[in-house]
C-alpha positions in Angstrom: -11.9 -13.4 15.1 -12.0 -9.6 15.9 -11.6 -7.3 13.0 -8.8 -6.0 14.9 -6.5 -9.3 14.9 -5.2 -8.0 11.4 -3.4 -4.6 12.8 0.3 -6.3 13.5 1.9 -4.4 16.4 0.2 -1.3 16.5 -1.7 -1.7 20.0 -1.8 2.1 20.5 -3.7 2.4 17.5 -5.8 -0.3 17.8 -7.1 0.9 21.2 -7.8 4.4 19.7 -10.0 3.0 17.3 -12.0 0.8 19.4 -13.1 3.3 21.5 -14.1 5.7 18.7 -15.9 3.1 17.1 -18.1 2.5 20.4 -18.9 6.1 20.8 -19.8 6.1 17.0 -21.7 3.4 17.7 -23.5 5.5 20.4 -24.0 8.3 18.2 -25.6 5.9 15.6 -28.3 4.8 18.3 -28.9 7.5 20.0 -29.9 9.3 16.1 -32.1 6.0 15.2 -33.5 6.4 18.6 -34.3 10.3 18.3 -32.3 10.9 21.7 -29.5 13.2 22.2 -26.2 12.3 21.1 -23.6 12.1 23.7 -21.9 15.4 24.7 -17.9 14.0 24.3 -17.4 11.8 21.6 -14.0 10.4 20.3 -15.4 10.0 16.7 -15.0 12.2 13.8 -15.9 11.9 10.4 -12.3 12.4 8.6 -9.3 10.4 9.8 -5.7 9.9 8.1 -3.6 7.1 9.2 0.1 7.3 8.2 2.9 5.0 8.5 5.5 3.2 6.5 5.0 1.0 3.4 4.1 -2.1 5.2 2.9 -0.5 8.2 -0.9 -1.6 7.8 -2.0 1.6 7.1 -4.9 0.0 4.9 -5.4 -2.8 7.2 -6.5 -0.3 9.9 -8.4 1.6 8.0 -10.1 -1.4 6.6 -10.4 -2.8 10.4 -12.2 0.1 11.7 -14.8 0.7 8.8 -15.6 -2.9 9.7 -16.3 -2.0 13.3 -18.3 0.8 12.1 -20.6 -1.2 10.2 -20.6 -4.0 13.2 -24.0 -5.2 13.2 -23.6 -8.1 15.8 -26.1 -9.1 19.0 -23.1 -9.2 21.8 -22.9 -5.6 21.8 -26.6 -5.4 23.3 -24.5 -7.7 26.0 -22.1 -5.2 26.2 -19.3 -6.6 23.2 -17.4 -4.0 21.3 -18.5 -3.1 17.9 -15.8 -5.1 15.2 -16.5 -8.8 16.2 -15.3 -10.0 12.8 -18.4 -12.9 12.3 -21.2 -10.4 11.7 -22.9 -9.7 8.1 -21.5 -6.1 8.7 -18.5 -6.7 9.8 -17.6 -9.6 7.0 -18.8 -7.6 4.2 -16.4 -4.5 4.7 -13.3 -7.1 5.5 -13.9 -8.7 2.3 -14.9 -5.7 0.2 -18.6 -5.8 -0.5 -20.6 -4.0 2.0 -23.1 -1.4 -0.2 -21.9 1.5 2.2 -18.1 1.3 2.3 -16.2 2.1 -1.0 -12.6 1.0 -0.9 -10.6 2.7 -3.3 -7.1 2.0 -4.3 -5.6 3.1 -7.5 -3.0 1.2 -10.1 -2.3 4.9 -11.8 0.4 7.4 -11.0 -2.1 9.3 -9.5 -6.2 10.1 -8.4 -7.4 12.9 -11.0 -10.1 15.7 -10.7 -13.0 13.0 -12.1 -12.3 10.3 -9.8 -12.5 12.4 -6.7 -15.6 14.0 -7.9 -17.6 10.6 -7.9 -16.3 9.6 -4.3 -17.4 13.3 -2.9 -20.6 12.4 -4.4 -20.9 9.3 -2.8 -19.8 10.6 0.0 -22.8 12.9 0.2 -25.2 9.4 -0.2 -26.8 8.3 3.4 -26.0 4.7 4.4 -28.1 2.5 2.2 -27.8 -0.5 4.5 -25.3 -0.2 7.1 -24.8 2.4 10.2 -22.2 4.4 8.2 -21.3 5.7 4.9 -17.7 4.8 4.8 -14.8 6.4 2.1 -11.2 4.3 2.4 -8.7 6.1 0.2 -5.7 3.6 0.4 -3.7 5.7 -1.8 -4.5 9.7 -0.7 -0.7 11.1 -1.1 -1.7 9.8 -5.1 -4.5 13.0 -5.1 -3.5 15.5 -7.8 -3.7 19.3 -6.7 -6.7 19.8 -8.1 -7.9 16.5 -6.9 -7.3 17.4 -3.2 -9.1 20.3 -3.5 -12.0 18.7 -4.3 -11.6 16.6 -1.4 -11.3 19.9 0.8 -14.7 20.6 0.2 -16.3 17.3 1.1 -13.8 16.8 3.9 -14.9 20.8 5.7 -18.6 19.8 4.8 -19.3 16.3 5.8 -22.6 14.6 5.2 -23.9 13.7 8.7 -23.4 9.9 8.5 -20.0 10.0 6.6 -16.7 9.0 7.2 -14.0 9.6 5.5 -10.6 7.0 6.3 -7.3 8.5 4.0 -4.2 6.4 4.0 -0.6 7.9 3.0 2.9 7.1 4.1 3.3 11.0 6.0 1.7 13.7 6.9 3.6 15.7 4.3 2.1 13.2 1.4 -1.0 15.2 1.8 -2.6 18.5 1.5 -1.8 20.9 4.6 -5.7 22.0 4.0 -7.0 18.0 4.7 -4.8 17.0 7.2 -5.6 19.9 9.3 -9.5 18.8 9.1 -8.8 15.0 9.9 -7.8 13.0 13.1 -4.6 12.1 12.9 -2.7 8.4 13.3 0.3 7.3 12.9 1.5 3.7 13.0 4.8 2.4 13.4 6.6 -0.6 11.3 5.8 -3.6 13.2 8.3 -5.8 15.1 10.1 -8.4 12.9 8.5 -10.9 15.8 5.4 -10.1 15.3 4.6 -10.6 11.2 6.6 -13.7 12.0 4.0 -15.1 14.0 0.5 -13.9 12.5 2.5 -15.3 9.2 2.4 -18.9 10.9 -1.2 -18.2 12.9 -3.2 -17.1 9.8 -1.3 -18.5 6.7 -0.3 -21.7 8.1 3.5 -20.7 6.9 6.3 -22.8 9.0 8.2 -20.8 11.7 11.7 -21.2 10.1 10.4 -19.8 6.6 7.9 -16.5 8.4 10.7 -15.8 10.4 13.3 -15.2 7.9 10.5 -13.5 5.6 9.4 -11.1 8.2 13.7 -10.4 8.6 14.2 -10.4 5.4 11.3 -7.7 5.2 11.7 -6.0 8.4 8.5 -5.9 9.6 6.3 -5.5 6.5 3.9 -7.6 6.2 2.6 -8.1 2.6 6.6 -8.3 1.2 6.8 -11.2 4.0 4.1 -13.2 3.3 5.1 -12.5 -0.7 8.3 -13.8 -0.3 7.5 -16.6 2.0 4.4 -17.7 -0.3 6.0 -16.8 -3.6 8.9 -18.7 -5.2 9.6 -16.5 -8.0 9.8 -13.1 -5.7 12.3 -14.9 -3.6 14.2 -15.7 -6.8 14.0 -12.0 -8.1 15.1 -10.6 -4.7 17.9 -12.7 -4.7 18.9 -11.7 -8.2 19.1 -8.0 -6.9 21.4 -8.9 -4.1 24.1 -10.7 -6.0 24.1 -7.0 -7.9 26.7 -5.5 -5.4 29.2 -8.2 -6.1 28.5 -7.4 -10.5 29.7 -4.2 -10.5 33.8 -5.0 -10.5 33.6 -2.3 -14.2 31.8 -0.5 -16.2 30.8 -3.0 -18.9 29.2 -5.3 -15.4 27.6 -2.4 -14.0 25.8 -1.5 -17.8 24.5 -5.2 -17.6 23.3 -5.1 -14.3 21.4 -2.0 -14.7 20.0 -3.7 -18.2 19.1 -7.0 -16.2 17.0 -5.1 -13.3 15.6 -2.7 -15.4 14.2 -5.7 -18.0 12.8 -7.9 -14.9 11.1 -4.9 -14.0 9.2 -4.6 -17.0 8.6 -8.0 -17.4 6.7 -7.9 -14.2 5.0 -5.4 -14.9 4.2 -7.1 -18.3 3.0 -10.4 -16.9 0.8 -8.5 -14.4 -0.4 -6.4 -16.7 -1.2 -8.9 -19.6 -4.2 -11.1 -17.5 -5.3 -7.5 -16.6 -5.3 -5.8 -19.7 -6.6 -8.6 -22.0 -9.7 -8.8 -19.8 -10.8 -5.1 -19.3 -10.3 -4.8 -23.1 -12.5 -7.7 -24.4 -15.1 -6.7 -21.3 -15.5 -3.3 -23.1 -15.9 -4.6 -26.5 -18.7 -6.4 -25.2 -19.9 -3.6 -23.4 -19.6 -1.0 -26.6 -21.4 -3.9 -29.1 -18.3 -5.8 -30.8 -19.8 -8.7 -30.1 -20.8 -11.6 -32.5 -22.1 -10.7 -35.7 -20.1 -7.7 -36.3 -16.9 -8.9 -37.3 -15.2 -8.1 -34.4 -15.5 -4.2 -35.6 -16.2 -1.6 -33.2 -18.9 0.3 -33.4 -19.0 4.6 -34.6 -18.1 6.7 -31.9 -16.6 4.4 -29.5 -12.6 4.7 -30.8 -12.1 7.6 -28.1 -13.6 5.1 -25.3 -11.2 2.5 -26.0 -8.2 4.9 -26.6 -9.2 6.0 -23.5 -8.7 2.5 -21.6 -5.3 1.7 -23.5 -4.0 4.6 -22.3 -5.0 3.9 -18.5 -3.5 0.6 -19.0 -0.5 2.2 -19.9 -0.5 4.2 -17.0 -0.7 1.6 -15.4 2.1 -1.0 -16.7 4.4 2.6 -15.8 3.3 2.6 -11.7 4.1 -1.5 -11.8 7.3 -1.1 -13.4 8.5 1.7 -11.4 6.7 -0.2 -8.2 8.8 -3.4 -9.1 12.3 -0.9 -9.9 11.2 0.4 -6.1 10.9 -2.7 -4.2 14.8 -3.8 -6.0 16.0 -0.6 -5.0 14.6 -1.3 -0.9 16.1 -4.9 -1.3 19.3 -3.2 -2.2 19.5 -0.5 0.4 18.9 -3.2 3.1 22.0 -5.1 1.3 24.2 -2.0 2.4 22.8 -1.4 5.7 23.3 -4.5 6.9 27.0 -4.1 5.4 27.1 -0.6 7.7 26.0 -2.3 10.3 28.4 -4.8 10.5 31.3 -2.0 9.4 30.4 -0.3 12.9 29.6 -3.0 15.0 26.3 -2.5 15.4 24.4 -4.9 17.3 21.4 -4.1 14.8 19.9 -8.0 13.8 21.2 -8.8 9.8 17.9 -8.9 7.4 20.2 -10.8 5.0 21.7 -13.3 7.1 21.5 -16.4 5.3 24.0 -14.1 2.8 26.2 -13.5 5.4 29.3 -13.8 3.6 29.0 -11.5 1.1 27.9 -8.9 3.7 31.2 -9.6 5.6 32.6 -9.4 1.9 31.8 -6.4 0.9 32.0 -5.1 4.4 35.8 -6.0 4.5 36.8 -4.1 1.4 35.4 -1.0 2.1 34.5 1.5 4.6 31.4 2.8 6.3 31.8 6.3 4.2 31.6 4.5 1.2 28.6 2.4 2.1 26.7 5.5 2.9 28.0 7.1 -0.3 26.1 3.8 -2.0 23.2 4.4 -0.1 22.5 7.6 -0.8 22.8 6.7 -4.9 20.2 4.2 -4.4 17.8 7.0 -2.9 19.0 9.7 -5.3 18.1 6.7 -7.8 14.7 6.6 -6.3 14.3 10.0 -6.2 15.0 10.2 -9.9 12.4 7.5 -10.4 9.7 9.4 -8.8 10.7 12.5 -11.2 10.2 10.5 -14.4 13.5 10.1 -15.4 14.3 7.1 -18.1 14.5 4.0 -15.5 17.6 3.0 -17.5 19.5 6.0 -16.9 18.5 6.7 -13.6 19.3 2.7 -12.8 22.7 2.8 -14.7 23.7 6.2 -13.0 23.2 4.1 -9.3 25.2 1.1 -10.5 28.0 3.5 -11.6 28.1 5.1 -7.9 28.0 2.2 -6.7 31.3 0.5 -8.3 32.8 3.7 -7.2 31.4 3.9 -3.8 
């Protein structure tokens, strides 16, 4: 299966890619072979891919450092490079190829010391493979000073390096970096389309991906979540009974209490498996093994203060990820309402809660509806500036009861 069979709907991009990775595959062979490279190339060593959350910016990314690396015999028979069975091509897909480094972050953000250690890989020639390949999944997550040292390695490339940035706009990243990379954008796939590579590759029934991928519209890790996952289909339908809780103030306290605890307990329960490992690995590592009590060595009380407070950092970006993902659940809630206020002929991602849409649809108007949209993204916007989840959570459900 091509490498490319995992980019949903984005055809445009996919054909962009292919044909860079065969001319970086000429350039490859004509510098093991001491030739001249070609004069036109459609290769670069920096490229950002943007889109929205569930676009596949990673998948892409991921797709074409596989082709890159593509190792296999067709293309000597004139196949394209990212067949999907090679060593090459396996390795990168499933995260181990010695000259690709994926790197996605659970922290609010990518710090000065991070990026340091991926320029300097980035300055490493291929070990094993035809490229030296840097995925950022999470680039709009760079701190200032972070994307400055980026700048450097990104206007000063090594010759065999390639650099692959992910974020959700151009505007998520530094004006300096985006200017020096090629530039992709993908699109949110059709609802269609995750239905069916939701029944093709993970065996899900047609009736279930179908009303994931409408349920999701269009992205594809929330869809397969909720069509694989009985407990996130159980928490999203928690949040959208939350419009019909909000009848007065005392209901709207509660409900903001409620969403704000479920937050945190996922967090907590993803964290806890997480956290309990990294921490006894690192007691092993520093010498608290056997025969010491269980006491930590001299010196090493910064090291582990260190970890628990990355782990911190850590349950935060969940938390507020989980409050995000509640707070998207809920503004598809009131557009569908709009929609059905205007007569839109817009498909329903809530159908099988039609009656609550028509509900709530009935006892208000569209101008309300958009006044309860825009607290759920003033909410969100809140979020993102560190305000108290609770208050910013209990300050939407308020705006919400009064539409």
């Amino acid at each position: 299966m091509p490498v490319w069979d995992d980019l949903v709907g984005q055809e445009r991009v996919q054909t962009q890619l292919a044909a860079a990775a065969v001319d970086a595959d000429g350039l490859v062979t004509a510098i093991e072979a001491g030739t001249p490279p070609p004069a036109a190339s459609k290769m670069t060593h920096a490229w950002l891919f943007t889109g929205p959350p569930g676009s596949g910016r990673a998948t892409a990314a991921r797709a074409f450092a596989a082709a890159l690396q593509c190792t296999s015999p067709d293309r000597a028979l004139g196949g394209e490079p990212g067949c999907g069975f090679c060593d090459g091509c396996h390795t990168t897909v499933i995260g181990t190829h010695a000259d690709v480094e994926i790197v996605r972050t659970d922290q609010l953000s990518i710090g000065v010391k991070d990026t340091r250690a991926l320029v300097r890989r980035a300055q490493l020639s291929p070990a094993v493979g035809r490229w030296q390949v840097i995925v950022l999944e999470d680039a709009d997550r760079l701190t200032e000073g972070a994307g400055n040292v980026l700048l450097k390695a990104v206007e000063e490339p090594a010759p065999r390096t390639v650099w692959l940035l992910c974020a959700p706009s151009l505007e998520d990243v530094l004006p300096t970096i985006r200017s020096r990379c090629r530039h992709l954008s993908l699109r949110t796939p059709p609802v269609s389309a995750v239905a069916e590579v939701l029944v093709r590759r993970d065996g899900i029934e047609p009736d279930v991906a179908q009303a994931a991928a409408r349920a999701t519209q269009g992205h594809i890790g929330r869809a397969r979540r909720l069509a694989t996952d009985g407990a996130a289909r159980s928490r999203r339908a928690t949040v959208l009974r939350l419009p019909m809780r909000v009848a007065d103030v005392g209901d709207c306290l509660k409900a903001a209490q409620e969403l704000v605890d479920a937050a945190a307990e996922d967090a907590k329960q993803v964290a806890e498996e997480v956290d309990t490992k990294e921490t006894e690995e690192l007691r092993a590592a520093l010498g608290a093994g056997a025969g010491t009590g269980g006491r930590m060595p001299r010196g090493t009380a910064g090291v582990m203060k260190e970890l628990e407070d990355r782990q911190k950092r850590r349950r935060t970006r969940t938390q507020r990820d989980s409050l995000d993902l509640a707070l998207t659940d809920l503004t598809g809630f009131y557009r569908d309402v709009l929609a059905i206020q205007l007569g839109s002929s817009l498909a329903i991602a809530n159908e099988e809660i039609r009656h609550d849409l028509d509900r709530i649809a009935r006892e208000s108007g569209p101008e309300r509806t958009l006044r309860r949209i825009e607290a759920i993204i003033a909410c969100r916007q809140a979020l993102d500036r560190n305000v108290a989840p609770l208050l910013a959570v209990e300050a939407m459900t308020m705006s919400l009861r009064a539409g």
